[in-house]
N, C-alpha and C positions, 0 to 999 in steps of 0.2 A: 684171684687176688692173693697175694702170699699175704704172711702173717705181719711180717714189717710193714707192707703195704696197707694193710686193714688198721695196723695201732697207728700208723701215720695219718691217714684219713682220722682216726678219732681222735687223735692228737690236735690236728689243726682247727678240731671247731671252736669257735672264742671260745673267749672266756679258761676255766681252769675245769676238765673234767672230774674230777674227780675234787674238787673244791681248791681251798689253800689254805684249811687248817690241818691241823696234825689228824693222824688217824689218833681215837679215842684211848684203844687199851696203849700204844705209843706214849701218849700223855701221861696217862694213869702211873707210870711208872719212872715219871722225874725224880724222883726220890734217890732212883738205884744211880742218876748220872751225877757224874761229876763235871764240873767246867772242866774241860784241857783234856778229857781221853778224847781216843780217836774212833771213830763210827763210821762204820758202813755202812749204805744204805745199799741197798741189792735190789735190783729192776726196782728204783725210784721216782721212774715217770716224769711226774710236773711237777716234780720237787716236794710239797708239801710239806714231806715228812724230817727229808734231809736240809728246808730251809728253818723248820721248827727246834731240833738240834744245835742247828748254827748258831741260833738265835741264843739259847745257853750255854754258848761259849764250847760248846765242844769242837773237835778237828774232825770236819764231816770231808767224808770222801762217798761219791754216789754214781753208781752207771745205770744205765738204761741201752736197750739198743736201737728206739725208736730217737733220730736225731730232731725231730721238732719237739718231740717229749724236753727233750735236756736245753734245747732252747728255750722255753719256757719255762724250764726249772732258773736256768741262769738269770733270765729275767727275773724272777720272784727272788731270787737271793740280790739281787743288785735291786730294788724295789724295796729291800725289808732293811740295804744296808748289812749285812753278811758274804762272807767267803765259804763256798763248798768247792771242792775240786771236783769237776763234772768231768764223765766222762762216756763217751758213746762207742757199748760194748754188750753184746750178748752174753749170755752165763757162761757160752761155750768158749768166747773169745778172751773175756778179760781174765788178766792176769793173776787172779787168787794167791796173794802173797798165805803164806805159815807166818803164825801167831805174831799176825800184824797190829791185831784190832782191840781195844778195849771190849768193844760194842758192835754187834753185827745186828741190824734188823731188816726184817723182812717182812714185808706187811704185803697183804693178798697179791703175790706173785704166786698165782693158782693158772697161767700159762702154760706151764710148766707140764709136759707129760711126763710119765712114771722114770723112764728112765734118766729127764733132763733132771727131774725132781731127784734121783738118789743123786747124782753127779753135783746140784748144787748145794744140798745139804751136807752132803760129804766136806765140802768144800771151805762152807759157811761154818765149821767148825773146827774143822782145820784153820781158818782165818783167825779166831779167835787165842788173844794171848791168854796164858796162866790166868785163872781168874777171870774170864773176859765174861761178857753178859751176851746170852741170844735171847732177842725177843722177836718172837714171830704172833701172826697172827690171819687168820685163814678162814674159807667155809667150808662146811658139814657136808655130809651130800646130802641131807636133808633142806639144805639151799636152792634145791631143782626143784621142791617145791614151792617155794616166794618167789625162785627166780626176780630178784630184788638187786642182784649183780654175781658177778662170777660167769667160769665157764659154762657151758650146758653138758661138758665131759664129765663123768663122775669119777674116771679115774685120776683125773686135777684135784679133786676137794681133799679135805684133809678130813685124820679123825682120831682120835686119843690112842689108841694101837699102834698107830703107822709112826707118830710123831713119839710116840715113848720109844719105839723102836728104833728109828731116824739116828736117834740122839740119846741114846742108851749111853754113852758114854760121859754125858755130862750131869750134872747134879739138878735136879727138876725142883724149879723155887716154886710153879705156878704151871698148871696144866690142865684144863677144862672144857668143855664143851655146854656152849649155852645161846638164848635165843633171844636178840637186845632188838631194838627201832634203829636201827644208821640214820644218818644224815651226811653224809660225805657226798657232797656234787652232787652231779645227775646220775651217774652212775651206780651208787652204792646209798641207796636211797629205800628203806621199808626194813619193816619186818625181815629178820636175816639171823640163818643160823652158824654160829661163830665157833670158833675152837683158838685158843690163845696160849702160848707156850712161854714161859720165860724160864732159864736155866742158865749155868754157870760152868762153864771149863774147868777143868781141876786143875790145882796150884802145882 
């Protein structure tokens, strides 16, 4: 079974896998949005994240490359009464505009092997205009321990080294490693060990 094939099958079991509230540290950090910039959401799945944005008023743009994923994002955004421009695209396909973005987030796209990983973070800040906000957020490899979600690859996890280095080039607001309860869907459910990044593109 290829990779598309596997998140399509988890894609299609009802309901919302991975829930249909915001991811937590996402939330935690309404403060930095403003109504009207514009955000990205990167591998966005069932929406959640990028129907949560829309909802305050920002200009959400979101791919995924699993197309029952983005069906059911579109659903949730037509459901909450919101506009995301969805679109169905792998990291390797879509089109990464230069310093398009207010706002780029990426929340557990740990799919990612080492090398898709430097090409999208490359990218994902490259995206970001003057000023722009990244917020990411990811697991430890000490997550193979809970296995609580995530891959079972440990060169997918993230870890405060790899992500100070990643993104050396931008000004670090918020960077740490630590160990919460999730509750996100069926999927990302227990004891889980986290690492969370927020930082800023220079002016």
């Amino acid at each position: 079974m290829s990779e598309l094939e596997r998140w399509n099958r988890r894609f299609s079991a009802p309901g919302y896998v991975f829930g249909t509230q915001p991811n937590r540290f996402l939330a935690s950090k309404q403060a930095l949005l403003k109504k009207g910039q514009s955000v990205l959401c990167v591998a966005d799945g069932e929406g959640r994240n990028s129907v949560w944005l829309a909802e305050r008023g920002l200009d959400v743009t979101a791919f995924d490359f699993s197309p029952v994923a983005v069906e059911k994002a579109r659903q949730l955004a037509a459901e909450r009464g919101v506009h995301v421009r969805y679109e169905v695209a792998g990291v390797y396909d879509w089109a990464w505009p230069q310093a398009a973005f207010d706002v780029v987030a990426a929340i557990f796209v740990q799919f990612a092997d080492p090398a898709m990983r430097e090409f999208m973070f490359a990218r994902m800040a490259r995206a970001l205009k003057p000023g722009g906000l990244l917020l990411l957020e990811g697991y430890t490899p000490k997550q193979l321990e809970y296995r609580t979600g995530g891959p079972s690859q440990v060169e997918n996890l993230y870890t405060v080294p790899m992500l100070r280095a990643a993104f050396r080039d931008l000004e670090i607001l918020e960077l740490r490693e630590y160990e919460d309860q999730l509750e996100e869907g069926e999927r990302h459910t227990g004891r889980s060990a986290l690492v969370d990044l927020a930082a800023r593109a220079p002016v």
